[in-house]
C-alpha positions as CSV (number, residue, x, y, z in Angstrom):
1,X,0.0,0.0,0.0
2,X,1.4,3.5,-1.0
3,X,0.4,6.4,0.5
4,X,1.0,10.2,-1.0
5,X,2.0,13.2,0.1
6,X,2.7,16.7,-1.7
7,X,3.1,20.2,-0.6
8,X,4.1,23.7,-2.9
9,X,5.1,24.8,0.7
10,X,9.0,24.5,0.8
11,X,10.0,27.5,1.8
12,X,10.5,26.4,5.4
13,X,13.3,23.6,3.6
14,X,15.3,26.8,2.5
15,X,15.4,25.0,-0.8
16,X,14.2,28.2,-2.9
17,X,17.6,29.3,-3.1
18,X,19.3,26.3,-4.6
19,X,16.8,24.9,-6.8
20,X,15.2,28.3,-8.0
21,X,12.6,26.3,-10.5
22,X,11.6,23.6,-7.3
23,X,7.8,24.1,-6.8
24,X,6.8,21.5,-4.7
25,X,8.0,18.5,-2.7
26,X,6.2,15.0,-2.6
27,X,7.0,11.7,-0.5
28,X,6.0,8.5,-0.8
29,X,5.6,5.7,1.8
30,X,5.0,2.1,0.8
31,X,4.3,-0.7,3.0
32,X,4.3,-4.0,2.2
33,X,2.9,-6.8,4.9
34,X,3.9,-10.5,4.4
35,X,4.8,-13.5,6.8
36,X,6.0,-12.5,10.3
37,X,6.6,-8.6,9.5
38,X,6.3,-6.0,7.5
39,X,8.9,-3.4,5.7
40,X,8.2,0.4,5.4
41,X,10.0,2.6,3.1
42,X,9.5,6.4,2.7
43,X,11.2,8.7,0.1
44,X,10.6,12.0,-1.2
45,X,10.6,13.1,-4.4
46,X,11.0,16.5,-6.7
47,X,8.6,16.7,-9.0
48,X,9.4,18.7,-12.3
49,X,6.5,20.6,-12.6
50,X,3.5,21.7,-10.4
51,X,0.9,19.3,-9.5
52,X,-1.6,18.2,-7.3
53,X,-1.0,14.7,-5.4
54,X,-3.2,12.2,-7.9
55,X,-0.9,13.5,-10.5
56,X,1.9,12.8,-8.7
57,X,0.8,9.3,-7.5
58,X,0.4,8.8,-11.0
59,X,3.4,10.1,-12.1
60,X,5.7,8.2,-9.3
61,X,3.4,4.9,-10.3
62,X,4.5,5.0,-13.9
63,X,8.1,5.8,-13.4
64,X,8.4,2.9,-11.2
65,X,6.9,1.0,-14.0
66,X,9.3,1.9,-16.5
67,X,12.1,1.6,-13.7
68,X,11.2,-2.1,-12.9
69,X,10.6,-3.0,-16.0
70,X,14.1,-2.2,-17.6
71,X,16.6,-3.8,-15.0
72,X,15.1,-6.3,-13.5
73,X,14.7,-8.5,-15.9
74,X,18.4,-8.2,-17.4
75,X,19.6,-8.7,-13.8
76,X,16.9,-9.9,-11.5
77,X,16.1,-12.8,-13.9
78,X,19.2,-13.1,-16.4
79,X,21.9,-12.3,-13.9
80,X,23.8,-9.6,-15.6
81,X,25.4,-8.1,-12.9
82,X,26.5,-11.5,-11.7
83,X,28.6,-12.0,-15.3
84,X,32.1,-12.3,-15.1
85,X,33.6,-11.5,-18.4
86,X,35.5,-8.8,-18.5
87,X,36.9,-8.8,-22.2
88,X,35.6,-5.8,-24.4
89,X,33.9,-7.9,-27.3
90,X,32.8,-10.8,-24.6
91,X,30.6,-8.4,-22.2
92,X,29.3,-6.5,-25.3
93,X,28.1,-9.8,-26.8
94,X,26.9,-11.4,-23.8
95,X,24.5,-8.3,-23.3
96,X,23.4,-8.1,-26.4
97,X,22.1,-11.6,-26.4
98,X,20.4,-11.1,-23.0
99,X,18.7,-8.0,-24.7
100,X,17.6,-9.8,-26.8
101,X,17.0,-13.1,-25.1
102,X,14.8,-11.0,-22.4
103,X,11.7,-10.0,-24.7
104,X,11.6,-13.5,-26.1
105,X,11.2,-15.2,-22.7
106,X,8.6,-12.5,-21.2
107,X,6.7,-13.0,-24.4
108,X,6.0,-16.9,-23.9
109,X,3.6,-17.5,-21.5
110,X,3.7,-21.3,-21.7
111,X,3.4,-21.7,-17.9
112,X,2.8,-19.8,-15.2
113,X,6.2,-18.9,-13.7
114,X,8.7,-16.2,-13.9
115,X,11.7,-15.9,-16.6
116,X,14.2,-17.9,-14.5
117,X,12.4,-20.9,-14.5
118,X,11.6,-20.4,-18.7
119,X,15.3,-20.0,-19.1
120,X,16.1,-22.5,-17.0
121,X,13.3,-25.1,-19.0
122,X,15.0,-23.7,-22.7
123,X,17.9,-24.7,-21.6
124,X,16.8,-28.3,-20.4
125,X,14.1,-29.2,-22.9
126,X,14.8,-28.6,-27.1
127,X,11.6,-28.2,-28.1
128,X,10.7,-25.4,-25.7
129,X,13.6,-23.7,-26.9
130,X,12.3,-23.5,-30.4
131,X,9.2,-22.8,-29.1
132,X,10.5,-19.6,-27.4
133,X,13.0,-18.6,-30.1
134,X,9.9,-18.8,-32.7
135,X,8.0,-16.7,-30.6
């Protein structure tokens, strides 16, 4: 659950001065409740222009859309940050075949599990592979 704050009121912060085009501040606080305890997380944000706070819950929403969408998969579920190769060519090549490998595996919806367990059934059974490298 997220809740949303925003306020054009920053003069008290004595940010004015610094960020002459700042024209209001928002924070967000999510909570998430599972098993024995929960976690709470609260940042605050700058937004670019002026708005009121269902625009801004909106516009924090989608940017962690596109945020979670990008990474995560390449490192979350494909391990990039993990990879050891350290040659020029090697690392460029190796990321361009996760790029690529990425859309292929979130596009197959053969089962329902996540894109470690389809990579990990590609690589174990031939005929999914096709299957996935066919589209």
């Amino acid at each position: 659950m997220r809740t949303y704050w925003i306020t054009a009121d920053i003069a008290w912060r004595g940010a004015t001065a610094t960020w002459p085009n700042l024209h209001s501040v928002g924070r967000v606080e999510s909570r998430r409740e599972g098993g024995d305890h929960g976690a709470m997380e609260t940042r605050d944000d700058l937004p670019s222009r002026p708005c009121d706070a269902s625009q801004f819950a909106q516009a924090v929403r989608e940017h962690g859309g596109v945020a979670n969408s990008l990474p995560w998969g390449l490192d979350g579920s494909l391990r990039e940050d993990a990879c050891r190769i350290r040659n020029e060519k090697g690392a460029y090549n190796c990321a361009v075949l996760r790029h690529l490998a990425l859309p292929l595996l979130q596009w197959e919806s053969g089962h329902k599990r996540g894109i470690k367990a389809w990579r990990k059934r590609a690589g174990w059974d031939r005929q999914y592979l096709i299957k996935v490298l066919m589209g």
